[in-house]
Backbone as JSON Lines, residues from 0, in Angstrom:
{"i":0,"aa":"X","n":[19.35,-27.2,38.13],"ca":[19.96,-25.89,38.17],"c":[20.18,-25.34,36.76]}
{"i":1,"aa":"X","n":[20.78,-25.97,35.53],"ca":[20.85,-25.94,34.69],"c":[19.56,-25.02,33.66]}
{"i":2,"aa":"X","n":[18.44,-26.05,34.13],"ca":[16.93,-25.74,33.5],"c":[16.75,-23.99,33.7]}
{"i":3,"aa":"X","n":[16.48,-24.09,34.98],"ca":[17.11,-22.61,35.94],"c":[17.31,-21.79,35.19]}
{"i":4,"aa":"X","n":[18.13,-21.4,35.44],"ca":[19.66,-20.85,34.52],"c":[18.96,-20.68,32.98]}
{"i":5,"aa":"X","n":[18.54,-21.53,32.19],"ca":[18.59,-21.53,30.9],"c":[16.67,-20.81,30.49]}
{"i":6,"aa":"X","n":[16.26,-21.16,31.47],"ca":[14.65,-20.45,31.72],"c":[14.31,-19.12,31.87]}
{"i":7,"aa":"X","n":[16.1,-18.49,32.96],"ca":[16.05,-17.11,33.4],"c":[16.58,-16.53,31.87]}
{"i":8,"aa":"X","n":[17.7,-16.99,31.61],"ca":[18.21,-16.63,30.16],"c":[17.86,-16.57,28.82]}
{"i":9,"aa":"X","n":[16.51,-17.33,28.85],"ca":[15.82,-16.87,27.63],"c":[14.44,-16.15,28.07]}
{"i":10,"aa":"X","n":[14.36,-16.17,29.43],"ca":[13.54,-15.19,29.6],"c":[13.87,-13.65,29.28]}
{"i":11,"aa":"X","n":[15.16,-13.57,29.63],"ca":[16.14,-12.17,29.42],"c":[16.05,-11.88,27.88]}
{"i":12,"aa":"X","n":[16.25,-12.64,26.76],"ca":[16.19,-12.54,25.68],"c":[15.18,-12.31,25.01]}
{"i":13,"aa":"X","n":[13.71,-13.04,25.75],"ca":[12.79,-12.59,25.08],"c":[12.14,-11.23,25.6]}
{"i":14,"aa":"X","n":[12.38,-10.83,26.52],"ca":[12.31,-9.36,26.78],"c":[12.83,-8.43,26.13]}
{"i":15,"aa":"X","n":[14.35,-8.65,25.85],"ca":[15.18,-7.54,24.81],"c":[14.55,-7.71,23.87]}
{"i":16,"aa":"X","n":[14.28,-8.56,23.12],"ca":[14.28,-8.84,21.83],"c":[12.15,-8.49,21.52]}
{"i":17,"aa":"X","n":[11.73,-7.95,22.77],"ca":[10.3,-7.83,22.97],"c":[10.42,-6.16,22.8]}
{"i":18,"aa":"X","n":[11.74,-5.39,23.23],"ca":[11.55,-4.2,23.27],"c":[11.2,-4.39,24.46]}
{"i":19,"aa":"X","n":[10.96,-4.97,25.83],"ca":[10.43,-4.27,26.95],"c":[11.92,-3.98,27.38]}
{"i":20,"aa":"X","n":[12.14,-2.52,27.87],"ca":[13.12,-1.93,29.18],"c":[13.35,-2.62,30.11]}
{"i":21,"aa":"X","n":[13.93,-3.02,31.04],"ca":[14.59,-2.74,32.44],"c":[13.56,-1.96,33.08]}
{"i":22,"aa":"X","n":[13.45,-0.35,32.39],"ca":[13.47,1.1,32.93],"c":[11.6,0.42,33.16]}
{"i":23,"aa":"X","n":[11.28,-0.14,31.82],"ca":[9.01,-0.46,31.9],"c":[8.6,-1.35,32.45]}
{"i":24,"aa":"X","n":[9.98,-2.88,32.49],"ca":[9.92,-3.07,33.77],"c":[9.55,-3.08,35.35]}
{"i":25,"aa":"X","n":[10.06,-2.28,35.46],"ca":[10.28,-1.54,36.68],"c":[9.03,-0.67,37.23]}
{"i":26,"aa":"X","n":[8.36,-0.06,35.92],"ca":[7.35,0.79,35.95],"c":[7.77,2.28,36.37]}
{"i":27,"aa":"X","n":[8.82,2.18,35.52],"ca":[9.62,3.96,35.73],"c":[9.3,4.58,34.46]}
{"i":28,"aa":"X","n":[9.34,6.17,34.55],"ca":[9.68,6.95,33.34],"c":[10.47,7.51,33.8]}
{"i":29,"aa":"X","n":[11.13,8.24,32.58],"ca":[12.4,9.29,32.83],"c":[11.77,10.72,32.55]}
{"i":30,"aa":"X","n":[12.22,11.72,33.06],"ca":[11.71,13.02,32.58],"c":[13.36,13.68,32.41]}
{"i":31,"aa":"X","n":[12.95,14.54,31.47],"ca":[14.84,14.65,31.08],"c":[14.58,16.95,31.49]}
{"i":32,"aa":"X","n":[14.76,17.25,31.91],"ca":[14.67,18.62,32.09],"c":[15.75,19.26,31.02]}
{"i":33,"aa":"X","n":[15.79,20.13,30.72],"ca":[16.67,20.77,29.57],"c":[16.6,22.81,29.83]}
{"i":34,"aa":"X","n":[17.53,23.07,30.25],"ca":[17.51,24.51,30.74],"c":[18.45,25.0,29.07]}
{"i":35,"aa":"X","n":[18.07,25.7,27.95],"ca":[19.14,25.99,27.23],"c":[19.49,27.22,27.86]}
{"i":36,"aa":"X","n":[20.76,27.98,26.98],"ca":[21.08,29.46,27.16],"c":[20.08,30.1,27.25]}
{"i":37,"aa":"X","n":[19.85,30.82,28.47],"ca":[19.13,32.31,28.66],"c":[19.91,33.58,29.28]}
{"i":38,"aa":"X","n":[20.21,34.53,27.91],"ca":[21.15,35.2,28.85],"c":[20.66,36.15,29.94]}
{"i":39,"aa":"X","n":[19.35,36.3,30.0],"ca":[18.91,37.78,30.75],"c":[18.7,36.83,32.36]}
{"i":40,"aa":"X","n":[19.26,35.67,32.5],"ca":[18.94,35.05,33.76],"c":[19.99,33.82,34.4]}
{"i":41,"aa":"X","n":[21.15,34.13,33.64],"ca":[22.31,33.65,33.63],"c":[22.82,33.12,34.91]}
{"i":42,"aa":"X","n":[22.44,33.75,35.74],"ca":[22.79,33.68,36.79],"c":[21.78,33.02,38.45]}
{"i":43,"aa":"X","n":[20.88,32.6,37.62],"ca":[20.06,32.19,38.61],"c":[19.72,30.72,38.06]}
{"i":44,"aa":"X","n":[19.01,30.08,39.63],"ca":[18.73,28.23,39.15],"c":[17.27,28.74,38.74]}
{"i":45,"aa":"X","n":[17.06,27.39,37.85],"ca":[15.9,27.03,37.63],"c":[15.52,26.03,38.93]}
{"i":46,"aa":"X","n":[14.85,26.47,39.93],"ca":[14.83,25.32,40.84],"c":[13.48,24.47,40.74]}
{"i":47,"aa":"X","n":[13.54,23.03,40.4],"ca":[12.1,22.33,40.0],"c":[11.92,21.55,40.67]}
{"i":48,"aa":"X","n":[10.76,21.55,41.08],"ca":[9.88,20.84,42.31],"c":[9.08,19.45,41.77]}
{"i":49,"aa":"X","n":[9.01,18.35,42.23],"ca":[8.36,17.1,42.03],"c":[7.73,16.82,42.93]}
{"i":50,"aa":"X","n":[6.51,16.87,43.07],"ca":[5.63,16.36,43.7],"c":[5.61,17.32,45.21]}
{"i":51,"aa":"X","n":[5.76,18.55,45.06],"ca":[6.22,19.39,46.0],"c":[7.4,19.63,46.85]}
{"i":52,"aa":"X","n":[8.33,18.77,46.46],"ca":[9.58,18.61,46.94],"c":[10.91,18.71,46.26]}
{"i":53,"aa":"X","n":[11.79,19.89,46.08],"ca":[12.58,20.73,45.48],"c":[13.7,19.73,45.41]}
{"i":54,"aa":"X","n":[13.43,19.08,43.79],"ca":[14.06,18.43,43.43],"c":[15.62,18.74,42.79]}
{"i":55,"aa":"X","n":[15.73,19.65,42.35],"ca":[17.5,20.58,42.0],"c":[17.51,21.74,41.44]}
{"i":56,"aa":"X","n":[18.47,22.36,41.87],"ca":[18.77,23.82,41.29],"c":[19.55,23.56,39.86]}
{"i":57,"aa":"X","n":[18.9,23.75,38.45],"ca":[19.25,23.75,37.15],"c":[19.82,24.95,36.86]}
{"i":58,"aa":"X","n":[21.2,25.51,36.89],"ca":[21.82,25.95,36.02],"c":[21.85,26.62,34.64]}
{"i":59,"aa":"X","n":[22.08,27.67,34.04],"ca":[22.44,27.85,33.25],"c":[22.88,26.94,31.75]}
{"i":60,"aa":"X","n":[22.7,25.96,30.51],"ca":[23.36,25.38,30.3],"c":[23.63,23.89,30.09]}
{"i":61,"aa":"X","n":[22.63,23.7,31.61],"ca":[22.46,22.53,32.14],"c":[21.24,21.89,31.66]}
{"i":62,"aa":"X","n":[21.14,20.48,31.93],"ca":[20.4,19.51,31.82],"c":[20.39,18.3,32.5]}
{"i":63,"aa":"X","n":[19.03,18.05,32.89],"ca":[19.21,16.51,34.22],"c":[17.97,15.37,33.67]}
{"i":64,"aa":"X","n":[17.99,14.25,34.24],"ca":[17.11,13.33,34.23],"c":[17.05,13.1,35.61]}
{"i":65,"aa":"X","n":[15.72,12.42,36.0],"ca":[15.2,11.88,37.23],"c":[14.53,10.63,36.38]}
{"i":66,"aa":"X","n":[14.26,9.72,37.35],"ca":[13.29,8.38,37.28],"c":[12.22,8.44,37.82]}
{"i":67,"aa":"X","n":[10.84,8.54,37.16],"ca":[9.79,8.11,38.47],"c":[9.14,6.95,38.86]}
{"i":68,"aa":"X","n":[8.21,7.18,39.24],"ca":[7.47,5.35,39.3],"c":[6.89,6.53,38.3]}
{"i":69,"aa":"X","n":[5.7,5.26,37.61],"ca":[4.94,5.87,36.48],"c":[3.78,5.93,37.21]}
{"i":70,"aa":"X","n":[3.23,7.39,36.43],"ca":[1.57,7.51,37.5],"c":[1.62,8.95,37.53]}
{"i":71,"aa":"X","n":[0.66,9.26,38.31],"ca":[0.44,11.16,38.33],"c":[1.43,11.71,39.14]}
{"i":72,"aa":"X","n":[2.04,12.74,38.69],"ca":[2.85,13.65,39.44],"c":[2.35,14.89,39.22]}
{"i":73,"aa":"X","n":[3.21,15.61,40.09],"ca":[2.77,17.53,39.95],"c":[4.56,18.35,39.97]}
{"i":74,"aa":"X","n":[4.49,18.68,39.22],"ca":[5.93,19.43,38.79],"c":[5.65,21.0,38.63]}
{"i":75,"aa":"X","n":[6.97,21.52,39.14],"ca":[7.06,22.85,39.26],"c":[8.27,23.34,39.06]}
{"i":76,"aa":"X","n":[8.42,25.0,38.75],"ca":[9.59,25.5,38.52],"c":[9.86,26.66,38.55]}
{"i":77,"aa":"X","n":[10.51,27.37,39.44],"ca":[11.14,28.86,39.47],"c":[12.1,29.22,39.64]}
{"i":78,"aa":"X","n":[12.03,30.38,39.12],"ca":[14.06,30.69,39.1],"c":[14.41,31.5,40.86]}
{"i":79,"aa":"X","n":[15.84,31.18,40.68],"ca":[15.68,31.43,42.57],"c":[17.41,31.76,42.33]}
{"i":80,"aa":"X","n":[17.53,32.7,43.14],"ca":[18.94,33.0,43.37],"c":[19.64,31.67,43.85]}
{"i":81,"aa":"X","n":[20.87,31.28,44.18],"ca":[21.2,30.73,44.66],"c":[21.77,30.89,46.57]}
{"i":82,"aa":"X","n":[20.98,31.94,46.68],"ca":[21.18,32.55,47.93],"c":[19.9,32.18,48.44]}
{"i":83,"aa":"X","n":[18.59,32.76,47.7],"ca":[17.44,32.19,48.0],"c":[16.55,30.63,47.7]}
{"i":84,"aa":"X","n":[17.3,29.84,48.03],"ca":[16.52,28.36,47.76],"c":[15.37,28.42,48.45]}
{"i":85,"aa":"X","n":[14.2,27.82,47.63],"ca":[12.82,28.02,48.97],"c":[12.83,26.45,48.55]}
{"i":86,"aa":"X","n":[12.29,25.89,49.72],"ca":[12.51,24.06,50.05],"c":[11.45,23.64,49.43]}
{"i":87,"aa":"X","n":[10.0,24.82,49.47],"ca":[8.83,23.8,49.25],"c":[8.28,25.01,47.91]}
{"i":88,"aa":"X","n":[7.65,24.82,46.99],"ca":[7.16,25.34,45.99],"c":[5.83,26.37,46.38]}
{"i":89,"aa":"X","n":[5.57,27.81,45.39],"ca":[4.5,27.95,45.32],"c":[3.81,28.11,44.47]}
{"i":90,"aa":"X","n":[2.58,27.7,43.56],"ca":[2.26,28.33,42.79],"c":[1.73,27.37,41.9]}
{"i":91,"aa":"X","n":[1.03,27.09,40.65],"ca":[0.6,26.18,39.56],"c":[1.52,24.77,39.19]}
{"i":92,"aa":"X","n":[1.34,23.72,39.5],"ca":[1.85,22.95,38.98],"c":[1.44,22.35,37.83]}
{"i":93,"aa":"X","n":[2.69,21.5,37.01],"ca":[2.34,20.54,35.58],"c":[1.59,19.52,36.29]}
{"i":94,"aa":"X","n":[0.29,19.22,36.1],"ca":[0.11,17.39,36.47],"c":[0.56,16.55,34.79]}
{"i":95,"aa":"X","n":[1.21,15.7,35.55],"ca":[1.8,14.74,34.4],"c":[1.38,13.02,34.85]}
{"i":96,"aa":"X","n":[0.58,12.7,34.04],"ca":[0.43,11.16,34.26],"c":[1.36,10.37,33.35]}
{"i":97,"aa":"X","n":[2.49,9.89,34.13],"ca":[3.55,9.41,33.43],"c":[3.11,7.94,33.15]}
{"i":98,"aa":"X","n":[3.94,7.74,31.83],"ca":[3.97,6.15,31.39],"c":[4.81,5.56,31.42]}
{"i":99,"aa":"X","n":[5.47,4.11,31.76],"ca":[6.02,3.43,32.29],"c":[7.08,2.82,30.95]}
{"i":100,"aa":"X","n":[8.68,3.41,31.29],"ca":[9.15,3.42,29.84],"c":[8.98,4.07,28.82]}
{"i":101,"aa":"X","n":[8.68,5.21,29.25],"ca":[8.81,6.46,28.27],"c":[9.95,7.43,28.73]}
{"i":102,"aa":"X","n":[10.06,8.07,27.86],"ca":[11.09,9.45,28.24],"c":[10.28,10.78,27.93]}
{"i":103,"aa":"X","n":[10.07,11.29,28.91],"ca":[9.62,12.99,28.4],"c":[10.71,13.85,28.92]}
{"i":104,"aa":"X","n":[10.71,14.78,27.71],"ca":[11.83,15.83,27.21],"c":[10.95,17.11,27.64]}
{"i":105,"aa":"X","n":[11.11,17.92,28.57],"ca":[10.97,19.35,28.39],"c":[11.75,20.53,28.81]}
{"i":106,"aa":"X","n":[11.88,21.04,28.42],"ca":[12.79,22.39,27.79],"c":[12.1,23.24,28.85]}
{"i":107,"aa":"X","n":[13.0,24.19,29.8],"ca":[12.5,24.92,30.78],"c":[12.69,26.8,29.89]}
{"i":108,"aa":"X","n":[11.68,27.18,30.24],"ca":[11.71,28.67,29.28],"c":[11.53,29.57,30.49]}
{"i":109,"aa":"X","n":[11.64,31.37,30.48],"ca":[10.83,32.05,31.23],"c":[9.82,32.19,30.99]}
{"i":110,"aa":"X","n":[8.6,32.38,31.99],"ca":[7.49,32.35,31.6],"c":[7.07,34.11,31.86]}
{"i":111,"aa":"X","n":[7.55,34.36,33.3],"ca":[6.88,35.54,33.19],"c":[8.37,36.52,34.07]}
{"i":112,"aa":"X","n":[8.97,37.45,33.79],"ca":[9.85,38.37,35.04],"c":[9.42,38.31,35.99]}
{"i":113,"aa":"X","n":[8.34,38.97,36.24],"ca":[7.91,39.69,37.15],"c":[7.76,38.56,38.48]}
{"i":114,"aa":"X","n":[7.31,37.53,38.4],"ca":[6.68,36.17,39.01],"c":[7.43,35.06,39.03]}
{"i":115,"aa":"X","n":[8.95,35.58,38.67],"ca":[9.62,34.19,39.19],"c":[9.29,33.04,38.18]}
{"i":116,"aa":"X","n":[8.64,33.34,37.3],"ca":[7.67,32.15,36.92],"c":[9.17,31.32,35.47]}
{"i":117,"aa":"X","n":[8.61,29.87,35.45],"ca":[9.25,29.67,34.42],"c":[8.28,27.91,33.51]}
{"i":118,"aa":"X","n":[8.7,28.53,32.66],"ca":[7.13,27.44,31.49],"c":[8.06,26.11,31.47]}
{"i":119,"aa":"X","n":[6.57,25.45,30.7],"ca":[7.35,23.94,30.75],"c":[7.01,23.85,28.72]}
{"i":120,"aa":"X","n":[7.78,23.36,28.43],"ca":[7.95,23.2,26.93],"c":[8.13,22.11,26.45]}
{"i":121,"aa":"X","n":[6.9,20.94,26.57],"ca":[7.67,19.74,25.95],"c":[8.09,19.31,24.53]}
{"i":122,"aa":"X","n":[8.87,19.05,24.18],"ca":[9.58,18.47,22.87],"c":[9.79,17.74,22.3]}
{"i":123,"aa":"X","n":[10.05,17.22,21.41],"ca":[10.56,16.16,20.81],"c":[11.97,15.57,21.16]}
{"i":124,"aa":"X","n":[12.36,14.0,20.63],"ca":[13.31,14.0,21.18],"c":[14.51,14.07,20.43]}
{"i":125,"aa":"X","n":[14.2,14.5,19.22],"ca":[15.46,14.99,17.95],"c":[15.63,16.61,18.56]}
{"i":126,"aa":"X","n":[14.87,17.26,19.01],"ca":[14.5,18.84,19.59],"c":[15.71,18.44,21.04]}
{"i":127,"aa":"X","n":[15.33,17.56,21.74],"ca":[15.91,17.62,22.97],"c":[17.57,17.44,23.08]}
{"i":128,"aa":"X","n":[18.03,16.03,21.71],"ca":[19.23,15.58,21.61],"c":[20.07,16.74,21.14]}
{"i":129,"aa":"X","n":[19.23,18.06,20.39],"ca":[20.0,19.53,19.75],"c":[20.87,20.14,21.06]}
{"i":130,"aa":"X","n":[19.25,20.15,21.92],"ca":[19.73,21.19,22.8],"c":[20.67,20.51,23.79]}
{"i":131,"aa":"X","n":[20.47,19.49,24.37],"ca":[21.66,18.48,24.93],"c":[22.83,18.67,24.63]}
{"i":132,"aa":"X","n":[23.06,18.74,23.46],"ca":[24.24,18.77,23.04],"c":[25.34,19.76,23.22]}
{"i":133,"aa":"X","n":[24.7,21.15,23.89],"ca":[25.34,22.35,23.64],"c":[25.23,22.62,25.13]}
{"i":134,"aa":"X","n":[24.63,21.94,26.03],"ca":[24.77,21.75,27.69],"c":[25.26,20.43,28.4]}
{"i":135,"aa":"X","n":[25.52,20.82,29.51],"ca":[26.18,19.79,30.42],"c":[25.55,19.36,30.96]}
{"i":136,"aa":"X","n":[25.41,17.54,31.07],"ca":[24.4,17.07,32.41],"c":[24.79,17.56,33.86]}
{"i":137,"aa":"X","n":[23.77,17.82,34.14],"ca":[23.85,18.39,36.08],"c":[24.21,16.51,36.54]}
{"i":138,"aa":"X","n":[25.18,16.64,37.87],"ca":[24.81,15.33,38.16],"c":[23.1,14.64,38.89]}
{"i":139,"aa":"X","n":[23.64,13.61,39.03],"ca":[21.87,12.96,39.04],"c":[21.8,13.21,40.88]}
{"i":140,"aa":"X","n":[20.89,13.49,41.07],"ca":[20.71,13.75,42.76],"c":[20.61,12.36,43.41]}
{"i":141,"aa":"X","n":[21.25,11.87,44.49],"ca":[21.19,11.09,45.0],"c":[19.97,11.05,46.29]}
C-alpha cells in the first residue's frame, strides 16, 4: 500500500513539476469571453452560442470562462434584448480547433448595427488581464 501511495505521489509531482495541467490532462481548453464597456449597447446581452447551443447572455462589463474538451468547435454571437433570447443561433460561426490546456482570450466587439452582428477579437493575455480587470466575472453556467 505504501509503494501505492508513494508511486501515485511522485507521479503527481512529476506532472507539476512537467508543467502538465489538471485542465491538459483532462484534454480541456478554456475560452475566456471578455465583453468590455460599450456604451451605444448598454443594455443588451451579448448572447454566445457553442456549438449551436446558447451558451449565456454576457452583459455589459462582464466576462466568463467555459471549459471544452479540446477539438473543433463553432462559436457564435449576437446581441439580443433580454426580452428576446433566441435558443438556437443564426448566422456565421468562429470554427475554433481548440488545444488541450490552453486558454483563449477573446474580446467580444460590435460588428455590424444593423445585423445584430457582434466580432470575435482574439487577444493576448496581458490585453485580456487589462480588460478583466475593469469587469465582473458572469457566474460560470452550470
Amino acid at each position: 500500500m505504501k509503494i501505492r501511495l508513494r508511486i501515485l505521489f511522485l507521479f503527481i509531482a512529476l506532472m507539476q513539476l512537467s508543467g502538465v495541467s489538471a485542465q491538459s490532462a483532462r484534454g480541456k481548453s478554456e475560452l475566456v469571453f471578455i465583453r468590455a464597456n460599450v456604451e451605444d449597447s448598454k443594455h443588451q446581452l451579448f448572447s454566445i452560442y457553442i456549438d449551436g447551443v446558447r451558451y449565456c447572455g454576457l452583459p455589459n462589463n462582464n466576462y466568463t470562462t467555459v471549459s471544452l474538451d479540446a477539438g473543433e468547435h463553432s462559436i457564435f454571437a449576437n446581441k439580443t434584448t433580454r426580452k428576446k433570447i433566441k435558443k438556437q443561433w443564426v448566422g456565421t460561426a468562429l470554427s475554433m480547433n481548440l488545444e488541450a490546456g490552453k486558454t483563449y482570450y477573446i474580446n467580444l466587439v460590435i460588428a455590424n448595427e444593423i445585423h445584430n452582428g457582434v466580432s470575435f477579437a482574439p487577444i493576448t493575455e496581458s490585453s485580456a488581464k487589462q480588460l478583466m480587470a475593469s469587469c465582473s466575472k458572469l457566474e460560470d453556467k452550470k
